[in-house]
N, CA, C and O atoms as CSV, one atom per row, in Angstrom:
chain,resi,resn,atom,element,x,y,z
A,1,UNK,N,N,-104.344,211.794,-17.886
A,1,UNK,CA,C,-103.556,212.139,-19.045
A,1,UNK,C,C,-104.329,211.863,-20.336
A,1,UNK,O,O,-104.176,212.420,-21.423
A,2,UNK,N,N,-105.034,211.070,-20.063
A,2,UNK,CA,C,-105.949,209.913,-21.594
A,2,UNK,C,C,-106.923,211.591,-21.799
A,2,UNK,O,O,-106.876,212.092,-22.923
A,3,UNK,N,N,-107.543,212.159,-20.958
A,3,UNK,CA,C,-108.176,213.031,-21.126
A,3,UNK,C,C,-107.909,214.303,-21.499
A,3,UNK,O,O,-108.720,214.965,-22.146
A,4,UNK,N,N,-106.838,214.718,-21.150
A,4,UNK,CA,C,-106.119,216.008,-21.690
A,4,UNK,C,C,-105.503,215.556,-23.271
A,4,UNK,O,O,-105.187,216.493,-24.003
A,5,UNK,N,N,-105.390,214.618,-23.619
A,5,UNK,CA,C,-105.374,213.996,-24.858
A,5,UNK,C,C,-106.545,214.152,-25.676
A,5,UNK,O,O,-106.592,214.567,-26.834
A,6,UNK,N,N,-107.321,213.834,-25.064
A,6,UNK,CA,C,-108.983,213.716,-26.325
A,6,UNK,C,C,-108.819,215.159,-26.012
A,6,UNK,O,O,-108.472,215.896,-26.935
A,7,UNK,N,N,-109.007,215.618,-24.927
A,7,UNK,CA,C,-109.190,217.175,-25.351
A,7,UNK,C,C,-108.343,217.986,-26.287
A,7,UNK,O,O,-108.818,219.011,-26.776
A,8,UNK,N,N,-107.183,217.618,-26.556
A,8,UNK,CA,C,-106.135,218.527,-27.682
A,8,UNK,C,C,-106.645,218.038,-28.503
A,8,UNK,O,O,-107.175,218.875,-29.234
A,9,UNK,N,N,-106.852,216.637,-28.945
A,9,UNK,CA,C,-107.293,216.255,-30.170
A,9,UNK,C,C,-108.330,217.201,-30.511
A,9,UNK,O,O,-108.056,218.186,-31.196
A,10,UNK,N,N,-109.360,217.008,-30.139
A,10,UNK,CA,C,-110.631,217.649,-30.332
A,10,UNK,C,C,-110.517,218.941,-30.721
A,10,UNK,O,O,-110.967,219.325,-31.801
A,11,UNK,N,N,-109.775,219.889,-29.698
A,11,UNK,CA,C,-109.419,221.420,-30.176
A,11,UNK,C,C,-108.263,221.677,-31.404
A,11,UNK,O,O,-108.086,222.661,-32.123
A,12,UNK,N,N,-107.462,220.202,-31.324
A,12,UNK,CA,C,-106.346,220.466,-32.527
A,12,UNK,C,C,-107.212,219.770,-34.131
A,12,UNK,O,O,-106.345,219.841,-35.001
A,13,UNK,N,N,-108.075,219.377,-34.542
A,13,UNK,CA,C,-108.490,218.691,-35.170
A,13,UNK,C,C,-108.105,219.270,-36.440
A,13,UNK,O,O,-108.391,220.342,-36.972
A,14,UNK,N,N,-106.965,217.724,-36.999
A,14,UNK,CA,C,-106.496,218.538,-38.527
A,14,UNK,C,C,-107.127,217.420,-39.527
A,14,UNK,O,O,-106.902,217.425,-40.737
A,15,UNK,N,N,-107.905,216.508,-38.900
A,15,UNK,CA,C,-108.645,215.973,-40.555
A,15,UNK,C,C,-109.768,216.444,-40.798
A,15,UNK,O,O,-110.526,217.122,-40.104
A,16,UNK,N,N,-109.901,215.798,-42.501
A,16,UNK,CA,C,-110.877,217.097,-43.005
A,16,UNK,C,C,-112.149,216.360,-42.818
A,16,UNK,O,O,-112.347,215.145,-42.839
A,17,UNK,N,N,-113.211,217.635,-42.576
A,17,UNK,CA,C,-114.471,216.667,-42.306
A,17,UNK,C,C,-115.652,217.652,-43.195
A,17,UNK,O,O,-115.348,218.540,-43.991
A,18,UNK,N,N,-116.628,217.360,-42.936
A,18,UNK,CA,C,-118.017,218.226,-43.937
A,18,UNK,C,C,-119.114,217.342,-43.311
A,18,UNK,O,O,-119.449,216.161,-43.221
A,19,UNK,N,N,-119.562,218.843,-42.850
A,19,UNK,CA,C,-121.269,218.297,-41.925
A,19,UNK,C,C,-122.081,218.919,-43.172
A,19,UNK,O,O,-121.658,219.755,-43.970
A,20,UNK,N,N,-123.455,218.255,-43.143
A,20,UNK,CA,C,-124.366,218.419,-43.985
A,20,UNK,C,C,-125.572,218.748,-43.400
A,20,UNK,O,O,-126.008,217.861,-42.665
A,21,UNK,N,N,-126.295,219.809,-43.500
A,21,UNK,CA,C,-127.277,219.929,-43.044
A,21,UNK,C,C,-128.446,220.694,-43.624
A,21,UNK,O,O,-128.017,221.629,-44.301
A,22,UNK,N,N,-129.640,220.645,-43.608
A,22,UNK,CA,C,-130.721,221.066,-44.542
A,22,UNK,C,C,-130.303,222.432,-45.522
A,22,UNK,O,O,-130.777,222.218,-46.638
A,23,UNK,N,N,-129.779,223.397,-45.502
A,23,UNK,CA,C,-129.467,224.150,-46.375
A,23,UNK,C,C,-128.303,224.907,-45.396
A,23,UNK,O,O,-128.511,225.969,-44.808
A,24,UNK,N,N,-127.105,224.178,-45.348
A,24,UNK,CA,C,-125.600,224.469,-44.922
A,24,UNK,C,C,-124.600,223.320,-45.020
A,24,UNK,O,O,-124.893,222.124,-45.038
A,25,UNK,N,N,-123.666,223.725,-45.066
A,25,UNK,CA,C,-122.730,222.818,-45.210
A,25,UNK,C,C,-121.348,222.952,-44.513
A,25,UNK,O,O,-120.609,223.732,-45.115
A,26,UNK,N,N,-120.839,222.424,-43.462
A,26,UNK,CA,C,-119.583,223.046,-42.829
A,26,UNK,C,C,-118.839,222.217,-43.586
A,26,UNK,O,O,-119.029,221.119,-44.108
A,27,UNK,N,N,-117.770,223.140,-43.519
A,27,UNK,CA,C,-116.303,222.048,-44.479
A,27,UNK,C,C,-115.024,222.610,-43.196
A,27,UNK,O,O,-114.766,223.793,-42.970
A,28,UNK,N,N,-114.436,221.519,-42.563
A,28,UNK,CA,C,-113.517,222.073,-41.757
A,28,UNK,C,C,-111.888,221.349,-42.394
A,28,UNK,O,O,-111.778,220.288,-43.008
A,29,UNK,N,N,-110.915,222.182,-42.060
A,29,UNK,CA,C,-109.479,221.500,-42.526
A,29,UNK,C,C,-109.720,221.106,-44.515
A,29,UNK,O,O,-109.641,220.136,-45.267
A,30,UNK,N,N,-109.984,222.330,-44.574
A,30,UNK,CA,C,-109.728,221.996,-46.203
A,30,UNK,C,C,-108.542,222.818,-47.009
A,30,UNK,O,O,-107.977,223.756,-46.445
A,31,UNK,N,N,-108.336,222.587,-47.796
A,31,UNK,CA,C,-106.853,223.099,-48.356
A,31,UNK,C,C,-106.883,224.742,-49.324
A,31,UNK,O,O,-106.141,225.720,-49.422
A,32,UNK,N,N,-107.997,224.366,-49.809
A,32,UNK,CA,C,-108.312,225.560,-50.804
A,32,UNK,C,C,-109.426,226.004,-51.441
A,32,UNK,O,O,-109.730,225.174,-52.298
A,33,UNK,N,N,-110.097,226.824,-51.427
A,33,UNK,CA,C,-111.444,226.995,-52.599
A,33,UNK,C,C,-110.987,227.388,-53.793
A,33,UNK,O,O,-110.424,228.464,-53.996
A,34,UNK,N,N,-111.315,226.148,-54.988
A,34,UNK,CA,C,-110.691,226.892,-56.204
A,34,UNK,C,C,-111.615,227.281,-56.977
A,34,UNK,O,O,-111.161,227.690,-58.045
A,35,UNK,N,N,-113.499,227.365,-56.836
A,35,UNK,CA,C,-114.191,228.510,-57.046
A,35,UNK,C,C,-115.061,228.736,-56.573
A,35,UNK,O,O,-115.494,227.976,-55.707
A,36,UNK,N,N,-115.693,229.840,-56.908
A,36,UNK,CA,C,-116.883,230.630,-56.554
A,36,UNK,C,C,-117.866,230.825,-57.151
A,36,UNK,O,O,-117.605,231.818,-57.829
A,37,UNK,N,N,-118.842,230.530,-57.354
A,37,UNK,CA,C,-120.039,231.140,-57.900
A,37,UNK,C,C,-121.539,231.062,-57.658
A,37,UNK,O,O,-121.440,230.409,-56.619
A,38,UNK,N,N,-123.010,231.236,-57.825
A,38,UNK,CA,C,-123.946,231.397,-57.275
A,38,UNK,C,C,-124.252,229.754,-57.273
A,38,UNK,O,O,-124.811,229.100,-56.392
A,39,UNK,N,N,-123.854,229.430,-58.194
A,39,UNK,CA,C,-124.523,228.011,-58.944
A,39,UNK,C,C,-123.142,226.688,-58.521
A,39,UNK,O,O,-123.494,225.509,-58.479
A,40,UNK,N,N,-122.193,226.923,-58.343
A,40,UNK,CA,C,-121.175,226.369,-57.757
A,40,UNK,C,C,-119.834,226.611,-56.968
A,40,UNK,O,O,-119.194,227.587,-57.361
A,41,UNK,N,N,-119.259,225.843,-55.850
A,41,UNK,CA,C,-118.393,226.121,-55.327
A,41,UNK,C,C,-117.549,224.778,-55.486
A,41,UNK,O,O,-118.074,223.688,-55.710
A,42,UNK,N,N,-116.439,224.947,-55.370
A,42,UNK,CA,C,-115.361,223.865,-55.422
A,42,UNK,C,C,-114.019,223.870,-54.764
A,42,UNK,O,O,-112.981,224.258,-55.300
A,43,UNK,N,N,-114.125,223.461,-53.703
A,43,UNK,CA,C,-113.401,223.107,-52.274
A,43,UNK,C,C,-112.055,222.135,-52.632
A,43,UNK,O,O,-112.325,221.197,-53.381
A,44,UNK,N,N,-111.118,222.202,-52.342
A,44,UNK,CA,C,-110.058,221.304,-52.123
A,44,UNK,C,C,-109.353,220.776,-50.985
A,44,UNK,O,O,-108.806,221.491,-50.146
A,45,UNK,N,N,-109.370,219.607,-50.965
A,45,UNK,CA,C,-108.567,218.836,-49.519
A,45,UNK,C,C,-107.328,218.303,-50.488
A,45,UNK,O,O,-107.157,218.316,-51.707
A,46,UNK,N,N,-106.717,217.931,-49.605
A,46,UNK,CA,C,-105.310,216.951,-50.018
A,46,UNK,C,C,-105.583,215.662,-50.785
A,46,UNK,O,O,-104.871,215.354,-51.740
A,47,UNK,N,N,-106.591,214.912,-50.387
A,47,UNK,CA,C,-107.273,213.956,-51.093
A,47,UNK,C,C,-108.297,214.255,-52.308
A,47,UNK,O,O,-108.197,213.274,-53.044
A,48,UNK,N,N,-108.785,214.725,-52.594
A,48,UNK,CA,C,-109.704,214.891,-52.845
A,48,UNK,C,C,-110.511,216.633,-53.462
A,48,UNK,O,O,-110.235,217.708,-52.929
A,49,UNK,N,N,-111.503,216.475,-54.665
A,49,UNK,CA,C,-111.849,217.936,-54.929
A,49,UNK,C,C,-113.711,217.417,-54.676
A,49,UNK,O,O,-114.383,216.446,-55.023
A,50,UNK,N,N,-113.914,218.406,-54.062
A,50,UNK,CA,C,-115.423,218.440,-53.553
A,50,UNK,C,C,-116.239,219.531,-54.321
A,50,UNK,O,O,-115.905,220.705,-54.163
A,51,UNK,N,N,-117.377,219.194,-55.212
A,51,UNK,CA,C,-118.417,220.288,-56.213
A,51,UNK,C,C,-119.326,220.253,-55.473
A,51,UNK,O,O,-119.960,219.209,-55.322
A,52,UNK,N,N,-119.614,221.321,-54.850
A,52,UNK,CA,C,-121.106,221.938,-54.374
A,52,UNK,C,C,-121.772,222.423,-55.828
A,52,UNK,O,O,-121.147,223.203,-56.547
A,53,UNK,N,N,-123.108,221.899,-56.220
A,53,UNK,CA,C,-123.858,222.470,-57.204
A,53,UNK,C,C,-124.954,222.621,-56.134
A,53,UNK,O,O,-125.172,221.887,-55.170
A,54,UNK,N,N,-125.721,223.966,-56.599
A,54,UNK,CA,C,-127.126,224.056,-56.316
A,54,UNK,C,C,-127.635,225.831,-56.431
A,54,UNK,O,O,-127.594,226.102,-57.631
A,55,UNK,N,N,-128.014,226.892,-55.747
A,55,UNK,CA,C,-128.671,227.946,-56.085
A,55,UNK,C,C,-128.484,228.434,-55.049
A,55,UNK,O,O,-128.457,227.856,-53.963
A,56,UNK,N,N,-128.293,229.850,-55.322
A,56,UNK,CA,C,-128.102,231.044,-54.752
A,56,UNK,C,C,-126.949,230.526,-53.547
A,56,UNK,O,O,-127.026,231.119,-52.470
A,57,UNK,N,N,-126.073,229.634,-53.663
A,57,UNK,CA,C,-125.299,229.413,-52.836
A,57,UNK,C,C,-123.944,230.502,-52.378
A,57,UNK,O,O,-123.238,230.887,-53.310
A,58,UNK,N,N,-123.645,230.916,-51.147
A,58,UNK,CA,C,-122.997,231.807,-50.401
A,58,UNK,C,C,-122.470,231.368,-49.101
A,58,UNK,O,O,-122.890,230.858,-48.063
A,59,UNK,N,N,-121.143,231.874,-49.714
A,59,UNK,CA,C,-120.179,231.489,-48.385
A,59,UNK,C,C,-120.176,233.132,-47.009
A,59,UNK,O,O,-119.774,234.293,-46.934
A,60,UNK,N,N,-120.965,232.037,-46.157
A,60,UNK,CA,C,-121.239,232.960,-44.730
A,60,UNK,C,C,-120.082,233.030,-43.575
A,60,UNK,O,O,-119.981,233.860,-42.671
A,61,UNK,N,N,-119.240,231.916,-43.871
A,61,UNK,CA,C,-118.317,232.096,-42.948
A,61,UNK,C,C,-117.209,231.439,-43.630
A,61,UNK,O,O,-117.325,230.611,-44.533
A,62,UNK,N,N,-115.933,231.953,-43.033
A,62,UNK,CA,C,-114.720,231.409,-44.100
A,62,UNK,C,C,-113.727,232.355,-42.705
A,62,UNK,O,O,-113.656,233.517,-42.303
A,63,UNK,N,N,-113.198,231.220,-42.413
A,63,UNK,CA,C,-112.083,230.881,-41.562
A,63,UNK,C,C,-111.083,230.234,-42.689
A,63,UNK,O,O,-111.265,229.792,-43.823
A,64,UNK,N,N,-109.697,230.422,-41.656
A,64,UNK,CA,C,-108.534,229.872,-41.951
A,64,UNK,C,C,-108.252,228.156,-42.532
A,64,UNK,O,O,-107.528,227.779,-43.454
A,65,UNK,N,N,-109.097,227.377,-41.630
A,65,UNK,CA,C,-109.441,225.996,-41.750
A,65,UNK,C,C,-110.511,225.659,-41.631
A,65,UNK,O,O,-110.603,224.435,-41.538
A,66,UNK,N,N,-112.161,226.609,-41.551
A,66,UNK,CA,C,-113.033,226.014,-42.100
A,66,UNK,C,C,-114.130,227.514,-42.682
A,66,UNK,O,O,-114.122,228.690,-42.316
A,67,UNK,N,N,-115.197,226.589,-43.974
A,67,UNK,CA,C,-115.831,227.506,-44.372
A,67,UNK,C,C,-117.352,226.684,-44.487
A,67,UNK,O,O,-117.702,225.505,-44.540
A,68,UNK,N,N,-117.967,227.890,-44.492
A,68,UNK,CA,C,-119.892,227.602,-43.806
A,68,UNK,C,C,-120.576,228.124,-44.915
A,68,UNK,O,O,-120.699,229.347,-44.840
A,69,UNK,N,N,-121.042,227.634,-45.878
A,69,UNK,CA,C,-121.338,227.378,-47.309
A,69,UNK,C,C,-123.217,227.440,-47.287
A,69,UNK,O,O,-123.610,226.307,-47.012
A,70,UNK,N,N,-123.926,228.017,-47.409
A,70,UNK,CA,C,-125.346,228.740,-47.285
A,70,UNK,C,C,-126.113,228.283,-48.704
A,70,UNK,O,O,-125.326,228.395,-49.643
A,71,UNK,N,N,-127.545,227.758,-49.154
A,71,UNK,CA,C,-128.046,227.676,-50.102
A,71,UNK,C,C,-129.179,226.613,-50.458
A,71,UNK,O,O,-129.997,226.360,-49.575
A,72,UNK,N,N,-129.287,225.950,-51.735
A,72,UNK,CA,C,-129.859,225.275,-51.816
A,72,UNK,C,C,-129.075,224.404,-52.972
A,72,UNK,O,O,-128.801,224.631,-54.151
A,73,UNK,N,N,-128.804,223.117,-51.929
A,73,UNK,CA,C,-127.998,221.820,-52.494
A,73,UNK,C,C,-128.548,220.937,-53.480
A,73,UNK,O,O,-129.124,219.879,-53.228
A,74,UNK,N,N,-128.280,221.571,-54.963
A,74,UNK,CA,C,-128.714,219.850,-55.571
A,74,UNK,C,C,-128.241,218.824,-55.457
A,74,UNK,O,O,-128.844,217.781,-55.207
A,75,UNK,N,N,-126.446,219.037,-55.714
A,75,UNK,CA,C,-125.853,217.759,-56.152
A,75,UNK,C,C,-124.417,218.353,-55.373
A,75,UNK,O,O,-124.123,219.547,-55.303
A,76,UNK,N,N,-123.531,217.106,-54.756
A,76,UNK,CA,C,-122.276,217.124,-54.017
A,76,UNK,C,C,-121.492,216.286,-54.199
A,76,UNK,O,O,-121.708,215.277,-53.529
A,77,UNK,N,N,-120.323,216.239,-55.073
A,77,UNK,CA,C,-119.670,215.198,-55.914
A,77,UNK,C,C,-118.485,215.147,-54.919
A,77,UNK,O,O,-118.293,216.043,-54.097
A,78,UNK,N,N,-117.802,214.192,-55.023
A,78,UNK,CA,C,-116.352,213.986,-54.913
A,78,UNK,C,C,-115.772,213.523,-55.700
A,78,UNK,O,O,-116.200,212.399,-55.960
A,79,UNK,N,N,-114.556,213.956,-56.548
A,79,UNK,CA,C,-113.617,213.608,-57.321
A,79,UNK,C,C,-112.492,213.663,-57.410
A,79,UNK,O,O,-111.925,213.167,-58.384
């Protein structure tokens, strides 16, 4: 039973998370993007507003509850 448990968890996963990786960024379970642009994006969770700054940045994938954010990262604030 303990196992069919981790497994829903895992496939149900509603907290928000953000992998970082050399020029990508996954953002999963986030609430809203409130913008767009080459030079910045700005993500919203329930907690929290997240600033992607950096260049030629582009959103490659954008799902319902997560989006896959493409570029070159200067700076990644939380506020």
């Amino acid at each position: 039973m303990e196992m069919i448990s981790k497994i829903r968890s895992y496939l149900l996963e509603t907290e928000f998370s953000m992998h970082c990786y050399e020029e990508q960024i996954d953002i999963v379970n986030y609430s809203q993007i409130s913008r767009i642009s080459d030079t910045e994006i700005v993500i919203l969770n329930k907690q929290k507003k997240i600033v992607i700054v950096g260049k030629n940045l582009t959103i490659t994938r954008l799902l319902e509850d997560e989006v896959l954010i493409k570029g070159k990262f200067e700076k990644i604030e939380f506020r």
